[in-house]
N, C-alpha and C positions, 0 to 999 in steps of 0.2 A: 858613749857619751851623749849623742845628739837625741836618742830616745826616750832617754830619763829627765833632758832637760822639757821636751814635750809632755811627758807625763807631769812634772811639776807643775806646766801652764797649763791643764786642762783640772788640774785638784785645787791650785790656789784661788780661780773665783768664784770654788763651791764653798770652800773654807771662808774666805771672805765673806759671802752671805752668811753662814753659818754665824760668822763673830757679829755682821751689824744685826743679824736676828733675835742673837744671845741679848749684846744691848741693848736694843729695843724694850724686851720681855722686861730685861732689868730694871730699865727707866720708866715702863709704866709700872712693874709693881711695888717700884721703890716712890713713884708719884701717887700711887694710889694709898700708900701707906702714911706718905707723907699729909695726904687727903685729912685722914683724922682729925691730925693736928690744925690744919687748915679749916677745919668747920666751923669753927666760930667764926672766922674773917666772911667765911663766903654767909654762913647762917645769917651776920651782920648786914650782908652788902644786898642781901634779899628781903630781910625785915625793912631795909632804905631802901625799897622798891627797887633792885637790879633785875631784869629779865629774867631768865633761866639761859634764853639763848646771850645776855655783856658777861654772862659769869663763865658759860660756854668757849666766850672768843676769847676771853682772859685766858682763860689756861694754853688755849689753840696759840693765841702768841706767845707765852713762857717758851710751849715749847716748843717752838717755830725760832725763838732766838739760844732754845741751849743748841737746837740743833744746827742754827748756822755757825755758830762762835764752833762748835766740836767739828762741822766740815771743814772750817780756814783752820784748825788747828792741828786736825788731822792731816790737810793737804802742805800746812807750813812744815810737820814734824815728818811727813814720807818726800818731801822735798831733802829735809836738811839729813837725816839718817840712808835715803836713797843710796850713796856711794859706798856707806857701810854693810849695808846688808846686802846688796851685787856682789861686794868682796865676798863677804863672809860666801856666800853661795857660788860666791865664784861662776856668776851669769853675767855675761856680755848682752847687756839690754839697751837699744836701742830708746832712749826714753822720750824722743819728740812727742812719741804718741798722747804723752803726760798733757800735752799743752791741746792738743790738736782739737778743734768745736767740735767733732761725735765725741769725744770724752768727754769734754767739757760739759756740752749736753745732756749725756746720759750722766753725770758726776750731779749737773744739776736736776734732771730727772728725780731720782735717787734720792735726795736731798727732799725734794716735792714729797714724793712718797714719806720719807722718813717722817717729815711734820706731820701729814695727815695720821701717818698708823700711831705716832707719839702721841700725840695729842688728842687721837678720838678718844679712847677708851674713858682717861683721866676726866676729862671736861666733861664729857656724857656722864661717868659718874657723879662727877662732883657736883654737877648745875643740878642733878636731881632731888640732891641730898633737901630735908626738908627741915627749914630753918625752926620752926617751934623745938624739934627734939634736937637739934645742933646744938641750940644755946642754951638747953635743959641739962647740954653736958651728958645724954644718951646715948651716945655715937656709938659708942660699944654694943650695944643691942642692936644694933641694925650693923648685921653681919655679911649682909651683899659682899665686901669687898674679899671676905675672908676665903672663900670656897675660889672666888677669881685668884685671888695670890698664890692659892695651893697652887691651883692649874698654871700659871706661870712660872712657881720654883719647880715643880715634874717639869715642864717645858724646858726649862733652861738645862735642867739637870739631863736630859734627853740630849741635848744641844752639847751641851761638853761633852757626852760620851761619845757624840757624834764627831766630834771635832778630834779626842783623844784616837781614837781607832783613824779615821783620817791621819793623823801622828803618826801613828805604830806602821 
C-alpha cells in the first residue's frame, strides 16, 4: 500500500505541469487565433496613435486577469471537490500544507510565470501586426500566426500523449 501511494506523489506534479503546460499552449493559440478577429480593434487603436508597447500591456493585462480569475477558481473548485477526490483515491492527506506561505508562494510564483508565458507570445504578436493592412481587411495574407498554431496544436497533441501513457 504505502509505496504505490509514493509513486502517485512523485507522477502527480509531473502531470500537473503537463495540464497547466497543455493550457497554456491552448490559450495562446486560441489568443492568437482570436488575434485575427481582433485586428481591426488593435489596427484602429494604432491608426489613434496607440504605441506598439499600450497595445502590448493591453493584452499582458487580459491575460494577467483570465489568469487570476482561473487561479481563485481553480483554488475555489480543488478546495470544494478536495474531500471527494481523497475518497475516491482513498489518500489520507494531510492538507494544511494547502494554506501554508511556501505554497502559497510558489502557487503565487506559478501564477507570475503563467502571465508572463500567457501573455508574451499574444501581445508581441499582436502590437506588431501592421494597421494599414489590418483595416484593408488582409489579415489572412500575413500568415505569421499560422506555422506558430501548427507548432502549438503538435505541441499539445505531444502533451496529451504525454499525459495519456502517464494514465496507462
Amino acid at each position: 500500500g504505502d509505496q504505490s501511494n509514493t509513486k502517485y506523489l512523485q507522477i502527480f506534479p509531473l502531470v500537473a505541469v503537463l495540464v497547466l503546460l497543455l493550457a497554456l499552449v491552448n490559450y495562446m493559440s486560441l489568443s492568437t487565433a482570436r488575434a485575427t478577429l481582433r485586428a481591426k480593434e488593435i489596427g484602429v487603436r494604432k491608426v489613434s496613435g496607440a504605441s506598439r508597447k499600450s497595445v502590448a500591456a493591453q493584452f499582458y493585462v487580459e491575460s494577467g486577469l483570465y489568469a487570476v480569475l482561473s487561479f481563485i477558481l481553480g483554488y475555489l473548485l480543488c478546495y470544494a471537490f478536495k474531500p471527494v477526490f481523497l475518497n475516491i483515491l482513498q489518500l489520507k492527506i494531510d492538507d494544511s500544507f494547502l494554506y501554508s506561505p511556501i505554497v502559497l508562494t510558489l502557487l503565487g510564483v506559478l501564477l507570475l510565470i503563467t502571465v508572463l508565458v500567457a501573455g508574451s507570445y499574444p501581445s508581441l504578436v499582436l502590437s506588431a501586426f501592421n494597421p494599414v493592412v489590418t483595416l484593408k481587411g488582409k489579415m489572412s495574407k500575413q500568415s505569421g500566426g499560422v506555422t506558430v498554431r501548427k507548432v502549438f496544436t503538435t505541441l499539445q497533441f505531444s502533451i496529451s500523449v504525454g499525459l495519456i501513457i502517464c494514465g496507462i
